[in-house]
ZAMARGU-4260 file (C-alpha; in steps of 0.2 Angstrom, whole numbers, plus 5000, padded with zeros to 4 digits):
<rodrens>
0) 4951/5013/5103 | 4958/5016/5121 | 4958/5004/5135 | 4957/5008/5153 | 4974/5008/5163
5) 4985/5000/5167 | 4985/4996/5148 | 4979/5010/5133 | 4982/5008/5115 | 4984/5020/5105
10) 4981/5014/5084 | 4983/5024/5067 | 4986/5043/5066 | 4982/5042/5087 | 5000/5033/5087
15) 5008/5046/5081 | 5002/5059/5092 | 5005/5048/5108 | 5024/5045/5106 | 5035/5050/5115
20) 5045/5065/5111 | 5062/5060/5118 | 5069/5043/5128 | 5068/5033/5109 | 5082/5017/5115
25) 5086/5017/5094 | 5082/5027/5079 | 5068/5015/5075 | 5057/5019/5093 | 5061/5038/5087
30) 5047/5048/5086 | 5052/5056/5068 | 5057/5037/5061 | 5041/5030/5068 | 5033/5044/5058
35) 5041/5043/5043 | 5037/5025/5043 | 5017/5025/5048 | 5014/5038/5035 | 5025/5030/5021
40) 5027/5012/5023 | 5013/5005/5033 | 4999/5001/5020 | 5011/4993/5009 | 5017/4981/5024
45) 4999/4977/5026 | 5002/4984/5046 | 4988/4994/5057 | 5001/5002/5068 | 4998/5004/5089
50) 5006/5010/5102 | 5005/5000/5119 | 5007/5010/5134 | 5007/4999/5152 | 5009/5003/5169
55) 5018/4998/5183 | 5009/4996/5202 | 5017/5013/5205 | 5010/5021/5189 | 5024/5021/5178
60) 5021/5020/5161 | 5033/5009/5148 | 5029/5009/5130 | 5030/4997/5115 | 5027/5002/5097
65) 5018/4988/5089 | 5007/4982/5072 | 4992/4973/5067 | 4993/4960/5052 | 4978/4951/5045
70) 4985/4937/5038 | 4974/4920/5031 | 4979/4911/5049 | 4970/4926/5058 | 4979/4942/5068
75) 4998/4944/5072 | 5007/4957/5082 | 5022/4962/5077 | 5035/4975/5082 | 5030/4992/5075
80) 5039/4997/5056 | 5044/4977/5056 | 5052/4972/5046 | 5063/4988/5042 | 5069/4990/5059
85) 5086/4981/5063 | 5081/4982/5083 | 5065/4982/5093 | 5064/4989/5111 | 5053/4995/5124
90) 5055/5011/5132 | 5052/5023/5148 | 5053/5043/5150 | 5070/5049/5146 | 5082/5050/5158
95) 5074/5039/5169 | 5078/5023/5177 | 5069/5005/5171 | 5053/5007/5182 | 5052/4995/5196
100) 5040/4981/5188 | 5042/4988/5172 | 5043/4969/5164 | 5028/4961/5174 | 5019/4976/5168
105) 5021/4976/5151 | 5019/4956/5152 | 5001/4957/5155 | 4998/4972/5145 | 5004/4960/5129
110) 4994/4946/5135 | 4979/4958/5137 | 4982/4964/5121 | 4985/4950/5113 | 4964/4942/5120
115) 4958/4960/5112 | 4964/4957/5097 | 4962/4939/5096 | 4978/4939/5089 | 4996/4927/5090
120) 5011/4937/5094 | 5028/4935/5083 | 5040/4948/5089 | 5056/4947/5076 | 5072/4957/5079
125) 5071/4962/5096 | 5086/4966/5104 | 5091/4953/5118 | 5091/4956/5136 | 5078/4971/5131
130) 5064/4974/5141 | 5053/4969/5128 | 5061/4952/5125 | 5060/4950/5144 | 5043/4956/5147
135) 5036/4943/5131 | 5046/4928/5140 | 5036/4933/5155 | 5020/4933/5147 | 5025/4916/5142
140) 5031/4918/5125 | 5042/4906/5116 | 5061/4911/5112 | 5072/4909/5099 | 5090/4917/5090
145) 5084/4931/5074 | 5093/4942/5065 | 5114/4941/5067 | 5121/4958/5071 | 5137/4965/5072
150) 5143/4980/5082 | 5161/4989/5081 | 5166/4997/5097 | 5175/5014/5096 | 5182/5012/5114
155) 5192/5000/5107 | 5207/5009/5103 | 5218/4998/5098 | 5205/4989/5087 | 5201/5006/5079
160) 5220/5008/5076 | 5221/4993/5070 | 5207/4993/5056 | 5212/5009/5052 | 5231/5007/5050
165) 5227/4992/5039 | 5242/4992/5024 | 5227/4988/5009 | 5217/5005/5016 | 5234/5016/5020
170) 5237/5009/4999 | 5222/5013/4993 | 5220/5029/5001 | 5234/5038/4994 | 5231/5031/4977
175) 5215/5040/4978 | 5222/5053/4985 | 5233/5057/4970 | 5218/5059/4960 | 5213/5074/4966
180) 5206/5081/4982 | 5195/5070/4992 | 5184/5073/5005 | 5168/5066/5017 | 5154/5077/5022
185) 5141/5072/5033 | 5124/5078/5029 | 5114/5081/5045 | 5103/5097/5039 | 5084/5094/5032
190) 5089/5106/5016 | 5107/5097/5013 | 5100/5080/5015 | 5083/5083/5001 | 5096/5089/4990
195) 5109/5074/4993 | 5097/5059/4995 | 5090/5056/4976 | 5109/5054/4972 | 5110/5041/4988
200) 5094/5033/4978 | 5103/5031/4963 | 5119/5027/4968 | 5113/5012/4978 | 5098/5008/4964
205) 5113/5006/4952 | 5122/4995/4962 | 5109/4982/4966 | 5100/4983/4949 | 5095/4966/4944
210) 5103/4957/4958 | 5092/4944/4964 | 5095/4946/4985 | 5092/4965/4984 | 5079/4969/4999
215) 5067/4986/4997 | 5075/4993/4983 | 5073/5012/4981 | 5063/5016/4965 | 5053/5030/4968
220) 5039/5021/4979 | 5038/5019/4999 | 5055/5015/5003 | 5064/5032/4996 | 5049/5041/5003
225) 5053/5034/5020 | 5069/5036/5020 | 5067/5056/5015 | 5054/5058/5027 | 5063/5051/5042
230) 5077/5064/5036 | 5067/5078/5037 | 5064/5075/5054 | 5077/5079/5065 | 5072/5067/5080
235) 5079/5053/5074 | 5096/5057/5069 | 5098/5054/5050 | 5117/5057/5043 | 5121/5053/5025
240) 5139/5054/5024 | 5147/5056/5007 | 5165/5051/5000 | 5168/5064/4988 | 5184/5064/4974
245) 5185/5083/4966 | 5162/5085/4973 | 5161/5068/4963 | 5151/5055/4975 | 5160/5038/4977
250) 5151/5032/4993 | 5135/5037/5005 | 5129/5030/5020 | 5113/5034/5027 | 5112/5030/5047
255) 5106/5039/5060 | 5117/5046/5075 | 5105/5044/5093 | 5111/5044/5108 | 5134/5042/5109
260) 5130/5030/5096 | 5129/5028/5074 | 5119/5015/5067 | 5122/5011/5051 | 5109/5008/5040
265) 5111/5008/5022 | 5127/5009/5011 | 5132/5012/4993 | 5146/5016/4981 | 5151/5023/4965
270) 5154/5002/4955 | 5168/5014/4943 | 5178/5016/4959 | 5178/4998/4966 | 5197/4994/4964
275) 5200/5009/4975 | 5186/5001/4989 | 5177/5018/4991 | 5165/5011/5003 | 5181/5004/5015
280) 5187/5021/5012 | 5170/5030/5017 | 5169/5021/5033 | 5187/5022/5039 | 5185/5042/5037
285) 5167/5039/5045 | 5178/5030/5059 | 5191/5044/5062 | 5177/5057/5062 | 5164/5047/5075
290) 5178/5043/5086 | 5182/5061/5087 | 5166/5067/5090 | 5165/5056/5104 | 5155/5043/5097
295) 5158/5025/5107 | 5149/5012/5093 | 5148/5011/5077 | 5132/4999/5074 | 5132/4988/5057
300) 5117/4982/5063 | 5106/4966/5054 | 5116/4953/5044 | 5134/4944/5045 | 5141/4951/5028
305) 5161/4948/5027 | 5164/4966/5027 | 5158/4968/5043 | 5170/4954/5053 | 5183/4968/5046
310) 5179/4979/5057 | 5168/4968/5075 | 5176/4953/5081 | 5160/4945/5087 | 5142/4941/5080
315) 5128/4943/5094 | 5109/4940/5088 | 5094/4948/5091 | 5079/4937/5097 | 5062/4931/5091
320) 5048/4928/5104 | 5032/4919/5097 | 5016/4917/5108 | 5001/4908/5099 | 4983/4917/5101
325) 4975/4915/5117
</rodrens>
């Protein structure tokens, strides 16, 4: 279905066709992770993706990446690949300023949206001050804190001196050191990464076996075949980075580096290795190597874990906006 402008909607396969190629604010508004996700995870999330495209009075056009749930209570629209995605966002063309009325726009595009479909609105995880979460407050939407997230600053340079100058990681370092040779590849090619990722699968699948907060867990179904697909498309930045001790892994992260930023999205190591902390030692060489190549955040992303007030000083929160049917 398309509707007129100002306001079109594109659904299904239609939303894949109609992203936009580049200007993604995160990984998660990236055309190969949006993707990835539709084609992969969708009908198991129960979501009929869209894709909301408004216009400004000068004909600008803004976007917002959203999903249909049928629930007992009637419609919902959520952010589009909720809830995998730590941040929702609205977006422009790249390279572009914000478009003059870009949030009045998209207000009433959401509302109009929102007497299509018949549907409540319940937008979790949006990241605060977006134009997303001001255009929803505009059309009248009720807001409240989400997800904590916590973000390490790369610019910081004596906070990055200070974390990594830290005695216990200086100590364990060179203990692991003097087992052999150690190294940290990061993965960024579609060939390297369909070889390294079923070892990624494992690795975190053996580490969270049988714990009773693990979250999407990767056995074989949806979630590893996301997470390869998004990889094999180079749009949205995937980069496992893997601790190695003599080519033996210790500790991967999967994230994604878009834009001068990393976003850190899932973590694993090696449990034989834990008095050695392979995963502290995986991100301090992550650190050194980011900060290098001119990287200026390193995003830990969703929750307040202890590990991550190691390396962030400050928790912010993303922001849930909730409009009942009109």
């Amino acid at each position: 279905m398309t509707v007129a402008t100002p306001l079109r909607v594109s659904r299904g396969d239609a939303v894949v066709a109609q992203l936009p190629g580049a200007g993604a604010p995160t990984p998660f508004q990236s055309a190969g992770w949006c993707r990835a996700w539709i084609a992969e995870a969708a009908a198991a999330e129960g979501a009929a993706p869209l894709l909301l495209r408004a216009a400004t009075a000068a004909g600008r056009p803004v976007y917002a990446g959203l999903q249909v749930h049928s629930e007992p209570a009637g419609k919902v629209l959520r952010p589009l690949c909720w809830p995998w995605a730590d941040y929702h966002r609205a977006w422009w063309p790249e390279g572009e300023p914000e478009p003059e009325g870009a949030a009045a726009a998209l207000a009433a595009a959401l509302a109009e949206l929102q007497r299509i479909e018949g549907a409540a609105l319940d937008l979790q995880d949006v990241a605060e001050g977006d134009l997303l979460h001001r255009a929803a407050l505009l059309a009248g939407a009720r807001s409240s804190p989400a997800s904590p997230v916590v973000a390490f600053d790369l610019t910081d340079a004596e906070r990055v001196a200070a974390v990594l100058g830290r005695k216990e990681t200086v100590r364990k370092a060179r203990l692991l050191a003097r087992r052999g040779r150690v190294e940290l590849i990061h993965w960024r090619d579609p060939a390297d990464l369909r070889e390294r990722l079923p070892v990624f699968f494992a690795m975190h699948a053996a580490q969270w076996r049988d714990r009773p907060d693990v979250v999407a867990p990767f056995d074989g179904g949806p979630v590893d075949r996301t997470f390869a697909a998004a990889a094999q498309r180079g749009d949205c930045g995937v980069v496992l980075s893997e601790l190695r001790l003599e080519s033996v892994p210790l500790a991967m992260y999967y994230g994604f580096l878009h834009q001068d930023r990393y976003w850190a999205y899932r973590t694993a190591f090696d449990q034989e290795y834990r008095r050695l902390s392979p995963g502290y030692q995986l991100v301090a060489g992550m650190i050194r190597d980011f900060v290098a190549a001119g990287v200026t955040c390193f995003d830990l992303m969703r929750g307040d874990y202890p590990y991550k007030a190691d390396y962030a000083e400050g928790v912010s929160h993303n922001v849930r906006l909730e409009r009942a049917k009109p």
